[in-house]
KOLZA-354498 format. One record per residue (C-alpha): residue number from 1; residue in three letters; y, z, x. Coordinates in Angstrom, 2 decimals. Example, Ala and Ser with C-alpha at 12.3 -4.5 7.8 and 13.67 -1.06 7.14 Angstrom:
BEGIN
+-----+-----+---------+---------+---------+
:   i :  aa :       Y :       Z :       X :
+-----+-----+---------+---------+---------+
:   1 : ALA :   -4.50 :    7.80 :   12.30 :
:   2 : SER :   -1.06 :    7.14 :   13.67 :
+-----+-----+---------+---------+---------+
% end
This chain:
BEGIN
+-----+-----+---------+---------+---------+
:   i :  aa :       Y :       Z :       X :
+-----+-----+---------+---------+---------+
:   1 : UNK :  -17.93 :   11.48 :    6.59 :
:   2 : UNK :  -16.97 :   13.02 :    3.60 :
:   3 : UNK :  -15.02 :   10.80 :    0.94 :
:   4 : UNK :  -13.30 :   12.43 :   -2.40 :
:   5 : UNK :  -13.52 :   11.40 :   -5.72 :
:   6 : UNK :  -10.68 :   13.45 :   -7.65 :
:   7 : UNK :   -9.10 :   11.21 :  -10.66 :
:   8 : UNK :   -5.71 :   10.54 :  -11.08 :
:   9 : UNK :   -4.02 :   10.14 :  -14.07 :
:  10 : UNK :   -0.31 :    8.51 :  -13.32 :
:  11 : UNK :    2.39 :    8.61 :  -15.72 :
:  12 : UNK :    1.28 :    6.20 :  -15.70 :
:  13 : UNK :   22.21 :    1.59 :   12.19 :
:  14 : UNK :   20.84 :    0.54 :   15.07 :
:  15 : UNK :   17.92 :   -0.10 :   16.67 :
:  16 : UNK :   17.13 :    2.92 :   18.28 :
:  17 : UNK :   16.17 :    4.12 :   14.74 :
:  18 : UNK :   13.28 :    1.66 :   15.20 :
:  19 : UNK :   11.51 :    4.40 :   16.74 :
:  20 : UNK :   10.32 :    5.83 :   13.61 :
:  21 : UNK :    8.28 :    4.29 :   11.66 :
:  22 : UNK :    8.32 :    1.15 :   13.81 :
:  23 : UNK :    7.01 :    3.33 :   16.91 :
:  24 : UNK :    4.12 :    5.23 :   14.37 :
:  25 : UNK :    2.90 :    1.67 :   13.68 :
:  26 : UNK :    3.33 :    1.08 :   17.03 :
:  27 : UNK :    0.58 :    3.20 :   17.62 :
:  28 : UNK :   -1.82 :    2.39 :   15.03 :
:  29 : UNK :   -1.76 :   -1.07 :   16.29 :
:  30 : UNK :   -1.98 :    0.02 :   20.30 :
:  31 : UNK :   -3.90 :    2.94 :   19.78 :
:  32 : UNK :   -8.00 :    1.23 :   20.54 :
:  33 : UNK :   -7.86 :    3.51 :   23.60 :
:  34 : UNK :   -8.54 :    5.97 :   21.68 :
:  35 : UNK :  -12.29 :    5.93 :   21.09 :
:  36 : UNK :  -13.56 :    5.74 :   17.25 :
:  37 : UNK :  -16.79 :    7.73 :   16.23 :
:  38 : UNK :  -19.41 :    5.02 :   17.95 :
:  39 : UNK :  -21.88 :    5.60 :   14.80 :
:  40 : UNK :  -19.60 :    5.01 :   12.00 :
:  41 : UNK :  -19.42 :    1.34 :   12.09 :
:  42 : UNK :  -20.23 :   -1.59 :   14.41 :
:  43 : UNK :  -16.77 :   -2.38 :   16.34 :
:  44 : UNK :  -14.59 :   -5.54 :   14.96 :
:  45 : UNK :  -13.37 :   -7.95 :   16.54 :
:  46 : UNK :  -10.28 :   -8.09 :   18.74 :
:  47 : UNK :   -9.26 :  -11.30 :   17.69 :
:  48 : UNK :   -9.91 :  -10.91 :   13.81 :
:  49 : UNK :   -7.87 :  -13.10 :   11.28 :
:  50 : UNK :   -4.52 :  -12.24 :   11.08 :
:  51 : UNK :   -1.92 :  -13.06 :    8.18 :
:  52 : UNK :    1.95 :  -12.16 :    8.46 :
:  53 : UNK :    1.48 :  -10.86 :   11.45 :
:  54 : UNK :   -1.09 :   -7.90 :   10.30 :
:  55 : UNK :   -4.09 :   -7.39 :   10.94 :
:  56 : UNK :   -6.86 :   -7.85 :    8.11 :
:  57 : UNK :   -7.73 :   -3.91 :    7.22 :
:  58 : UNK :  -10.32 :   -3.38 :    4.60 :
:  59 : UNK :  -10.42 :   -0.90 :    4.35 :
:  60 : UNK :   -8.77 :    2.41 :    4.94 :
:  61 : UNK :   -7.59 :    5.51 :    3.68 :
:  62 : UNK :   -3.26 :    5.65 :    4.16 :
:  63 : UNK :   -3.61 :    9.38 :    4.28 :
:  64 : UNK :   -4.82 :    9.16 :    7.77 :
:  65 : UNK :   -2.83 :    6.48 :    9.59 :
:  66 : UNK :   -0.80 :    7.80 :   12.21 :
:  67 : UNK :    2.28 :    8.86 :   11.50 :
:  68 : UNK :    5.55 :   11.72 :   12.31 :
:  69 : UNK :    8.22 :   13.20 :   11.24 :
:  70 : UNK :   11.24 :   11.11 :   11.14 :
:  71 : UNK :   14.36 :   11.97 :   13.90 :
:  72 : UNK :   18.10 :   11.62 :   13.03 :
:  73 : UNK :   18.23 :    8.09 :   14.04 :
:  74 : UNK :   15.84 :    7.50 :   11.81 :
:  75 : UNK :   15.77 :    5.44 :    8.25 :
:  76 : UNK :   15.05 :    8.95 :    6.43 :
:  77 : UNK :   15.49 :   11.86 :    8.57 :
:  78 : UNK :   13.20 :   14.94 :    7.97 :
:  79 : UNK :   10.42 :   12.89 :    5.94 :
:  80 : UNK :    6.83 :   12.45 :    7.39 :
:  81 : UNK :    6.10 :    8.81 :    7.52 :
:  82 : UNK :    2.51 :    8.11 :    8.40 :
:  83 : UNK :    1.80 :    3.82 :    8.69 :
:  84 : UNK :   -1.32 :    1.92 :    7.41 :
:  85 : UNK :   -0.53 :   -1.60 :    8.50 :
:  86 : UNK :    2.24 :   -3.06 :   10.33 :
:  87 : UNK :    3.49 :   -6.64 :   11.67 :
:  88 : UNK :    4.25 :   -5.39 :   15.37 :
:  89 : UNK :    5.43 :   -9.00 :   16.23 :
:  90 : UNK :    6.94 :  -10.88 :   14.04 :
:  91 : UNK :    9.62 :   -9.64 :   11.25 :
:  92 : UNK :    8.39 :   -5.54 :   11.78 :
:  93 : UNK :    7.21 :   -5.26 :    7.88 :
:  94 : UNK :    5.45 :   -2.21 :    7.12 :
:  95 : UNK :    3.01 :   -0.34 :    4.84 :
:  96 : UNK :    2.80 :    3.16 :    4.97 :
:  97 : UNK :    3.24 :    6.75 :    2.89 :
:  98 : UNK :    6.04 :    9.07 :    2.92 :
:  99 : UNK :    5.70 :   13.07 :    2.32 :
: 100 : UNK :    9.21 :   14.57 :    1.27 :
: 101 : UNK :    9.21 :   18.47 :    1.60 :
: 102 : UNK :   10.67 :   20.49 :   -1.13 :
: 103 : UNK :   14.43 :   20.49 :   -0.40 :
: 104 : UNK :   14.50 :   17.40 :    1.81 :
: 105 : UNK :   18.28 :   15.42 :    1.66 :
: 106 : UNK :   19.63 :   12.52 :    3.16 :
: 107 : UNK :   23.54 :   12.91 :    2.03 :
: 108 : UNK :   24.55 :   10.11 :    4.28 :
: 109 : UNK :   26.30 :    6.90 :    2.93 :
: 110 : UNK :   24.67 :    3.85 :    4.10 :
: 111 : UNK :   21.92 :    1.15 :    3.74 :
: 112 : UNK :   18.87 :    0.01 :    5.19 :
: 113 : UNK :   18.60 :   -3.95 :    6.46 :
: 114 : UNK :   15.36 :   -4.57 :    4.94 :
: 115 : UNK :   13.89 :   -5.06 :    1.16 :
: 116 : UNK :   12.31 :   -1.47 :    0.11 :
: 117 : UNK :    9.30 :   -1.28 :   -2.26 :
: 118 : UNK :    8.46 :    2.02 :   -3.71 :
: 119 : UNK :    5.62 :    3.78 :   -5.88 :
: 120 : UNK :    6.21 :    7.53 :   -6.35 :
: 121 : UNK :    2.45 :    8.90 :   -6.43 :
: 122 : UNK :    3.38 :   12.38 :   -7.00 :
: 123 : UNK :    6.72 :   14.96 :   -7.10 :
: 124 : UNK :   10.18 :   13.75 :   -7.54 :
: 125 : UNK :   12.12 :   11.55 :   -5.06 :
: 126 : UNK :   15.75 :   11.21 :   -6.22 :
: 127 : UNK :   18.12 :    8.10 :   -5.14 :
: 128 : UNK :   21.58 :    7.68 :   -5.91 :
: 129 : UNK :   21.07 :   10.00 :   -8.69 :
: 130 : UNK :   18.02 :    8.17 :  -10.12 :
: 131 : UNK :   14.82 :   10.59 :   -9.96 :
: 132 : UNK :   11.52 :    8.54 :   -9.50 :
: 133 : UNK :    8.71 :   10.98 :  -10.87 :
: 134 : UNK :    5.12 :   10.26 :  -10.49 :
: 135 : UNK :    4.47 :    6.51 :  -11.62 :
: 136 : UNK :    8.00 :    5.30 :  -11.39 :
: 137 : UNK :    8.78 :    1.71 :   -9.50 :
: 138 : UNK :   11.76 :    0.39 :   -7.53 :
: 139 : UNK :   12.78 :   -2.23 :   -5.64 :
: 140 : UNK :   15.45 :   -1.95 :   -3.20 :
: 141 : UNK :   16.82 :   -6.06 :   -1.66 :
: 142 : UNK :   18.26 :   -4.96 :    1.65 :
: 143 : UNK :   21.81 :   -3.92 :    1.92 :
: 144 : UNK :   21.60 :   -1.82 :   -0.89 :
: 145 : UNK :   24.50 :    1.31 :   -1.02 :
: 146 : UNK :   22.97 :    4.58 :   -1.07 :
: 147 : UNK :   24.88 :    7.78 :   -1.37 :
: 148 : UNK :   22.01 :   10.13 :   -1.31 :
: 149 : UNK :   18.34 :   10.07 :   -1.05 :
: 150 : UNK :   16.61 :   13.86 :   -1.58 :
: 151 : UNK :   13.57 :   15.77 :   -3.03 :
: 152 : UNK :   14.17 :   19.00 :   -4.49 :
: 153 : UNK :   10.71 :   20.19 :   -5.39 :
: 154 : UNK :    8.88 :   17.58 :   -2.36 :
: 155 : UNK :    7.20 :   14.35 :   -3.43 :
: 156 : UNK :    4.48 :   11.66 :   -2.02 :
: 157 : UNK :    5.65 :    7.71 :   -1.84 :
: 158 : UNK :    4.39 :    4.56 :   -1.18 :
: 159 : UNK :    7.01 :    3.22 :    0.80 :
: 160 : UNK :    6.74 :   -1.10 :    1.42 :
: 161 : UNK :    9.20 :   -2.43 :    3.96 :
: 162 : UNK :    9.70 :   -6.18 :    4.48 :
: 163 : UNK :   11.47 :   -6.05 :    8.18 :
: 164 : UNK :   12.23 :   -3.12 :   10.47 :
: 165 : UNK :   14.04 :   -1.01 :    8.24 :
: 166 : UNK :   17.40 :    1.15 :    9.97 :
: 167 : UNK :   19.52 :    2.88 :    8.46 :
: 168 : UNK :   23.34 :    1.57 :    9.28 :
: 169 : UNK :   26.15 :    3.70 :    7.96 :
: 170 : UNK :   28.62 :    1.26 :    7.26 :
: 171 : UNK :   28.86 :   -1.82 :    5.18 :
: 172 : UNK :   26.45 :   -4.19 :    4.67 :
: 173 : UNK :   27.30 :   -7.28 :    6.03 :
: 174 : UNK :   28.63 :   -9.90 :    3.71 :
: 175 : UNK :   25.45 :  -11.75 :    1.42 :
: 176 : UNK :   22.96 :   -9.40 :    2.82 :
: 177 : UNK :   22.26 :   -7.77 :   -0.41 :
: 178 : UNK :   20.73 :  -10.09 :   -3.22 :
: 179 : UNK :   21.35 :   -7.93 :   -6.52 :
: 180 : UNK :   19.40 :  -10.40 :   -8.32 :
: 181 : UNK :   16.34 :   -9.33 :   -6.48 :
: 182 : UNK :   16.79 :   -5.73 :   -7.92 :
: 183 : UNK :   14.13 :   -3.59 :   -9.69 :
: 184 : UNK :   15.70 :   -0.19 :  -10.29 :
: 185 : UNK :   13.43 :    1.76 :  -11.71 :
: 186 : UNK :   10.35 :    1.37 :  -13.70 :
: 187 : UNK :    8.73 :    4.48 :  -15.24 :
: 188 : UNK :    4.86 :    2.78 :  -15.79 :
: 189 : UNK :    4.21 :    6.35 :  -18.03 :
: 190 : UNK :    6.47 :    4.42 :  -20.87 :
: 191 : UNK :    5.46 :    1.18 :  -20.11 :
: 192 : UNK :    2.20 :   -0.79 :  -22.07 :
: 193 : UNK :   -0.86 :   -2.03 :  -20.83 :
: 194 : UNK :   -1.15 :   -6.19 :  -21.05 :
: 195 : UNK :   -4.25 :   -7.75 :  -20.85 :
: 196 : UNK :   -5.42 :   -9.07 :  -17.91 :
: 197 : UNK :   -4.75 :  -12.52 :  -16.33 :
: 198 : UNK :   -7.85 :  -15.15 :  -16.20 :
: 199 : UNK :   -8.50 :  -14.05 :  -12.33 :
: 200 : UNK :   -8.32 :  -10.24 :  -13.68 :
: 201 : UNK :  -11.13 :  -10.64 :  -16.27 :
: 202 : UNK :  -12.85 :  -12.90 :  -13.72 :
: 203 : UNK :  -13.31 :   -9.97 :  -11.22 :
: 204 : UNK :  -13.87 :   -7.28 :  -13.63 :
: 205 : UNK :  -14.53 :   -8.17 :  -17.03 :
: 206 : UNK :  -12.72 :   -7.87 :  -20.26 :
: 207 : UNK :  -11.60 :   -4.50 :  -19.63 :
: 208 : UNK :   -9.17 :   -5.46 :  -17.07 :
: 209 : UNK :   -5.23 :   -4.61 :  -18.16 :
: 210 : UNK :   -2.60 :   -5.31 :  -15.69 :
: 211 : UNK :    1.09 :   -4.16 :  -15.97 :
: 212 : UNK :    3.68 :   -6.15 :  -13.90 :
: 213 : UNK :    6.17 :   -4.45 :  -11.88 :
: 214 : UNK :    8.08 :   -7.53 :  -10.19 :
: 215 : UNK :    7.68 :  -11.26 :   -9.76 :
: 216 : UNK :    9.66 :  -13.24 :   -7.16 :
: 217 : UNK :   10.96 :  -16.29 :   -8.45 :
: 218 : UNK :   11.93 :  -18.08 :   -5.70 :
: 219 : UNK :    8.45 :  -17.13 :   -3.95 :
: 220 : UNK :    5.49 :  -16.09 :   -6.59 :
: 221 : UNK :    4.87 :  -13.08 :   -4.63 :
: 222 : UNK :    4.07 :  -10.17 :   -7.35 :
: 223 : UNK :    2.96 :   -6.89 :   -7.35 :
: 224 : UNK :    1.47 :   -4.97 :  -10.69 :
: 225 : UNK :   -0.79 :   -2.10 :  -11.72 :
: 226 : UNK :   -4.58 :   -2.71 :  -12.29 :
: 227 : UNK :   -6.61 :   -0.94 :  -14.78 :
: 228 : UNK :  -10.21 :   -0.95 :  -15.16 :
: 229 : UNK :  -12.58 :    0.29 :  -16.81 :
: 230 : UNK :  -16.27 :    1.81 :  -16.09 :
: 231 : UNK :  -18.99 :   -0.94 :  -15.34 :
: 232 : UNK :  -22.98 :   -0.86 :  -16.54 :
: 233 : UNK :  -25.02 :   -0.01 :  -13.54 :
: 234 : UNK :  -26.41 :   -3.68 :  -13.52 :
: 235 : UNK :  -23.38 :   -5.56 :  -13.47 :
: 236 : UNK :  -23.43 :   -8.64 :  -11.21 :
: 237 : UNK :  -20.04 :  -10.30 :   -9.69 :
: 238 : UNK :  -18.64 :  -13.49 :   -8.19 :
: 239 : UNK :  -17.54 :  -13.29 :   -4.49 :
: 240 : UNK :  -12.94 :  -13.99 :   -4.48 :
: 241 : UNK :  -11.50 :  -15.93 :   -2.04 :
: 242 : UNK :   -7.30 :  -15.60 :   -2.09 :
: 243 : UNK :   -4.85 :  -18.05 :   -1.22 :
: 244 : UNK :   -2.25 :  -15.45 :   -0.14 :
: 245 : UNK :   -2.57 :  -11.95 :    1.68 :
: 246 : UNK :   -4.19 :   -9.18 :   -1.10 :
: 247 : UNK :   -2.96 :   -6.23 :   -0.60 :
: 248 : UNK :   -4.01 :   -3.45 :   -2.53 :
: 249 : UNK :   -4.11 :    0.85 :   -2.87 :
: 250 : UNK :   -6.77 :    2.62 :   -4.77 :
: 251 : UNK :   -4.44 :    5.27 :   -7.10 :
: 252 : UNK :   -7.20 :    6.46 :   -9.45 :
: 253 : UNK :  -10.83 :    6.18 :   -9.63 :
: 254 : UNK :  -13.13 :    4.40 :   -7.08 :
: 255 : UNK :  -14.63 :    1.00 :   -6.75 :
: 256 : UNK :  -18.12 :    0.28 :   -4.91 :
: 257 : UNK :  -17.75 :   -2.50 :   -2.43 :
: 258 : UNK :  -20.37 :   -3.64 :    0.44 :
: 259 : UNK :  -17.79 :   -1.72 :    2.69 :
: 260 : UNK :  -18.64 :    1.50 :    1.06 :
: 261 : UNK :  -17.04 :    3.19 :   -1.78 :
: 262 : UNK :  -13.08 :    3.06 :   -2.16 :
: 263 : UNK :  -11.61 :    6.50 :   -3.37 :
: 264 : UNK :   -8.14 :    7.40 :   -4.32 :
: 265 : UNK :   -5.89 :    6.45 :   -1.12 :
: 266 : UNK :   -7.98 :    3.57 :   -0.30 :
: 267 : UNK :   -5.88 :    0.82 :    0.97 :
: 268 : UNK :   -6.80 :   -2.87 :    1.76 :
: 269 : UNK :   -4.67 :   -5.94 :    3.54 :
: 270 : UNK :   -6.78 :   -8.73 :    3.19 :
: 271 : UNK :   -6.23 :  -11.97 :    4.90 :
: 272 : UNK :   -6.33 :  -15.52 :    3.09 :
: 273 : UNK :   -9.41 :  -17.42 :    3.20 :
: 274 : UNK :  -11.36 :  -13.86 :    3.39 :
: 275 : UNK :  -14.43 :  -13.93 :    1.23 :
: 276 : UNK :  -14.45 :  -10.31 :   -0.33 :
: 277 : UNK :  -16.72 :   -8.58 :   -2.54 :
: 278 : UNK :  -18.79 :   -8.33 :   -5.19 :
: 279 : UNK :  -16.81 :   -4.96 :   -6.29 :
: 280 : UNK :  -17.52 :   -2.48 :   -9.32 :
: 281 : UNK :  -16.71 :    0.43 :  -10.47 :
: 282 : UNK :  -18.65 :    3.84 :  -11.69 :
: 283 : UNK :  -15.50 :    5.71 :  -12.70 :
: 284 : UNK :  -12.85 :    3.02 :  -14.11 :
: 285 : UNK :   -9.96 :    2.91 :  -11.98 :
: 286 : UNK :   -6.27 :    1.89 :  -11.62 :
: 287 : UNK :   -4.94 :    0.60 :   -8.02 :
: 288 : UNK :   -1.38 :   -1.20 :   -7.40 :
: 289 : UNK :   -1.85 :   -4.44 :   -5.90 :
: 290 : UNK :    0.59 :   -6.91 :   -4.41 :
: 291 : UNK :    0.42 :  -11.34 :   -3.58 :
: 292 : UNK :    2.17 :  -11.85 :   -0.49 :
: 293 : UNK :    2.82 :  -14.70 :    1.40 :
: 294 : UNK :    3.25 :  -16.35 :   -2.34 :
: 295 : UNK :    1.28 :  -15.87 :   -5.79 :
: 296 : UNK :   -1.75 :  -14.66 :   -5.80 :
: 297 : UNK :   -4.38 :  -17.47 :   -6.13 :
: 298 : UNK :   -8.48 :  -16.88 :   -5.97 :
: 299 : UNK :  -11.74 :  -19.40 :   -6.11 :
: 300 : UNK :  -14.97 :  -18.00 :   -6.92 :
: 301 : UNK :  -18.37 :  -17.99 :   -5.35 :
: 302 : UNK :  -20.47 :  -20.06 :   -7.82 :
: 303 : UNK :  -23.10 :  -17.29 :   -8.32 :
: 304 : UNK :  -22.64 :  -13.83 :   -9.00 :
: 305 : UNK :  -24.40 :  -10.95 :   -6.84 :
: 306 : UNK :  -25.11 :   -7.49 :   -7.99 :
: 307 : UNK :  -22.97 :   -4.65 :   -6.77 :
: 308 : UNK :  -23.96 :   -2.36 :   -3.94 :
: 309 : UNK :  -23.09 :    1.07 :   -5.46 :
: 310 : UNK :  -23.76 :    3.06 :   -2.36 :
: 311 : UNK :  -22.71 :    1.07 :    0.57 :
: 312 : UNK :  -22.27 :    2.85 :    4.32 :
: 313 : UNK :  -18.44 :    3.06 :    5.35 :
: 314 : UNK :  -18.13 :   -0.08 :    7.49 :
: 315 : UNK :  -15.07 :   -1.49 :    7.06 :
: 316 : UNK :  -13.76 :   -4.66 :    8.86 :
: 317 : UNK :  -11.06 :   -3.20 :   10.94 :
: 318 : UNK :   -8.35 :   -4.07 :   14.07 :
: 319 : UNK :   -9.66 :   -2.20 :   16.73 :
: 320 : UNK :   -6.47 :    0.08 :   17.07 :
: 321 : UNK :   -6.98 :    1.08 :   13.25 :
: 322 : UNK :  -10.64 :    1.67 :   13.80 :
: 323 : UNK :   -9.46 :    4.89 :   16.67 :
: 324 : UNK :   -8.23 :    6.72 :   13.14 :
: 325 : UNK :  -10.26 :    4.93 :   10.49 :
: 326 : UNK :  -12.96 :    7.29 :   10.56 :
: 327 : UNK :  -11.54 :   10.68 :   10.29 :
: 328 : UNK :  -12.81 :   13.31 :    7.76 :
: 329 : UNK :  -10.36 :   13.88 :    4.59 :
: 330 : UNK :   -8.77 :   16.68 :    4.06 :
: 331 : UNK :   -9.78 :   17.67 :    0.57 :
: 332 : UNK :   -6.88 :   19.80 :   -0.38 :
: 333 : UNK :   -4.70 :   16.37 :   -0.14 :
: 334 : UNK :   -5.39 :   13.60 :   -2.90 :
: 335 : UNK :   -3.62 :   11.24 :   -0.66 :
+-----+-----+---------+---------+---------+
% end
């Protein structure tokens, strides 16, 4: 199965419309009829831990979750929308990517009934006038006006959703949108690298930098950009253990797991109570990360294990995830 290893340098309604992404998740979740290669990994089980109503997934690349192109009824008409983990029961939260042709427009007032994280990973995706280039940060509380969302010149997006996400085109309701919850743009190329947290330089040394995109008040929940550098080829690592779901996307670089090795598009939603690891890295790398279900809080193995560098692809996967899991990359995409 071939894996790339390209680096990235970021600068640095109504509920028919459900159908879209809502109906792609749908799929991933439903989809274990579909057979997955036999010899690429022993099968998971059906009943594997579950936290906010997802599935733990770690890990898999987002380029190949299922996905489609959106209809009219949709939240963003005309954009591809391809899922990677999805709450199918509970409040319809998604994680997914979003490819915007060149010349893609949504010129319709309205607003979407769900909180809307956003990382622009390459190209230009323009909102309300604001362009988000590569790097650039938002987030949108729910009930948000928009005007018009387009992409002149085409753009890839991770798009978070907290609930099932429809486009209305009239006014929010009254005390749906929370301004104070508003990020409206960060551009991470003009913002500076802090030094890690404790936990950071726990799990990867003294070469860990973090910078932190938002931090809920009222919850703790937080997500940031992690930046690490290469590791010595003998480098030994506790086991983490996190309070709250990790959830995590590999933007640069690759880290070496007992899973196999991460590349860029890598993507990981990891239960709580979920020993993980030991992890290193041959390349340096930067992934975004996000705490949810609260701030992010990890115990440690007491001793430290060295890192398998070349690990077999054998992630622990949902069954339905596992029919797509295992597809070959297309190496003319980096995500």
């Amino acid at each position: 199965m071939s894996r790339k290893n390209t680096i990235f340098t970021p600068h640095l309604s109504r509920r028919a419309a459900l159908t879209g992404i809502a109906a792609t998740a749908v799929f991933g979740v439903v989809a274990s009829a579909i057979a997955a290669d036999p010899g690429a990994a022993p099968a998971a089980p059906s009943d594997y831990p579950m936290a906010l109503g997802r599935p733990h997934t770690d890990y898999v690349y987002m380029q190949l979750g299922p996905g489609r192109v959106l209809g009219e009824t949709n939240s963003q008409p005309g954009a591809w929308a391809g899922t990677a983990s999805y709450d199918a029961k509970g409040t319809r939260a998604t994680s997914g990517i979003f490819r915007y042709d060149a010349g893609w427009n949504f010129p319709k007032a309205h607003y979407i009934d769900s909180d809307q994280e956003l990382f622009v990973l390459d190209g230009v995706l323009s909102i309300d006038g604001v362009d988000y280039g590569a790097g650039s940060y938002c987030y949108l509380p729910a009930g948000k006006h928009h005007d018009l969302m387009e992409s002149k010149k085409g753009a890839t997006v991770l798009n978070f959703y907290e609930g099932q996400h429809i486009a209305h085109y009239d006014a929010a309701p009254a005390g749906m949108y929370n301004p104070a919850k508003l990020v409206e743009k960060i551009d991470t190329a003009k913002t500076k690298w802090t030094k890690g947290t404790a936990d950071d330089i726990a799990a990867w040394g003294k070469s860990a930098q973090r910078k932190t995109l938002r931090v809920d008040k009222k919850t703790g929940e937080s997500t940031w950009l992690l930046k690490v550098a290469a590791d010595p080829s003998d480098v030994k690592r506790k086991l983490a253990t996190h309070a709250t779901v990790e959830e995590i996307f590999i933007i640069e670089g690759s880290i070496a797991s007992p899973l196999g090795v991460m590349n860029e598009g890598a993507y990981a939603w990891r239960v709580p109570g979920t020993e993980v690891g030991p992890f290193g890295t041959k390349t340096g790398f930067v992934m975004l990360v996000r705490s949810k279900g609260g701030a992010q809080k990890t115990t440690w193995s007491k001793d430290a294990k060295p890192v398998v560098w070349d690990a077999p692809y054998k992630p622990n996967l949902d069954k339905g995830q596992q029919a797509w899991a295992f597809k070959d990359l297309d190496k003319a995409k980096r995500w």
